[in-house]
C-alpha positions in Angstrom: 0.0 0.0 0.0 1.5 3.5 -0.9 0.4 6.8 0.7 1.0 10.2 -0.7 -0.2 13.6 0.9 1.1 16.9 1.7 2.6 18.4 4.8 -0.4 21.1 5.0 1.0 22.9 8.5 3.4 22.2 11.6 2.6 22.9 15.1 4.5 22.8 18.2 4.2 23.8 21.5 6.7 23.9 24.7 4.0 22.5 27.4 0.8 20.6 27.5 -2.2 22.3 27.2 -0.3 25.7 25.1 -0.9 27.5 22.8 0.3 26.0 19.4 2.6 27.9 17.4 3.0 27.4 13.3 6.5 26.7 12.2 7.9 27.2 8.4 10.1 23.9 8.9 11.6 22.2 11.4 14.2 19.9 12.9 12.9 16.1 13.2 15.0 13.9 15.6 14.9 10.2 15.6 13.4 9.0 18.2 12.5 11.8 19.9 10.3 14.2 17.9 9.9 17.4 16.2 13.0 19.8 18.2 11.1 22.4 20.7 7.6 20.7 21.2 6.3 19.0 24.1 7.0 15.3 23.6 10.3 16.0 22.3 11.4 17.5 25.5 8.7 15.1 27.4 6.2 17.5 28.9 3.0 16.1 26.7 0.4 14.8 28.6 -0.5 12.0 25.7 1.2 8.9 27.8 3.6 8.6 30.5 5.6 6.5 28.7 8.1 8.3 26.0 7.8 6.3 22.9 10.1 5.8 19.8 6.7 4.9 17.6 5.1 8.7 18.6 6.8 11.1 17.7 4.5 13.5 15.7 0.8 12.9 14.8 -0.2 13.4 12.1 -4.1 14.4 10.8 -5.9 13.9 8.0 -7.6 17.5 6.4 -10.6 15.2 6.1 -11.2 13.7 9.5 -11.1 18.0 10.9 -12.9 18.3 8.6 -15.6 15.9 9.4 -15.1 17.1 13.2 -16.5 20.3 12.2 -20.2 21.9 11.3 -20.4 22.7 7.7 -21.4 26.5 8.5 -17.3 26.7 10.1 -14.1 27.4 8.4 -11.4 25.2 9.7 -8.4 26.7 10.6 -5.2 25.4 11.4 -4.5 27.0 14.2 -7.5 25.7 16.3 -5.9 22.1 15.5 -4.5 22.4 19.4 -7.4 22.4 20.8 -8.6 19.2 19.8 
């Protein structure tokens, strides 16, 4: 099975539960995460447990999308919230 999308945005933030902040690019480290967010530095809430197999989530446009009443525009910054 292949997969192909695009990288629409990329969010990070320093502490669980704040506020998101859009980045241009950033620095991915094996094994640890996207450099400067939360689970990278392992202050998420997510699990307890710091795990080599999560290290960024990624979310489908569609399933936001589908979270969302038709009469909203999604934006990406109210992706943190959810």
């Amino acid at each position: 099975m292949h997969w192909r999308g695009e990288l629409l945005n990329i969010h990070v933030t320093p502490q669980a539960c704040g506020s998101m902040e859009a980045l241009a690019e950033a620095r991915l480290v094996a094994g640890v995460g996207i450099d400067g967010d939360r689970y990278a530095m392992r202050r998420g809430t997510y699990s307890v447990r710091h795990n080599v197999d999560r290290q960024v989530t990624l979310i489908e446009v569609e399933a936001l999308e589908a979270l969302m009443p038709t009469t909203l525009s999604l934006h990406p910054m109210s992706i943190g919230a959810i």
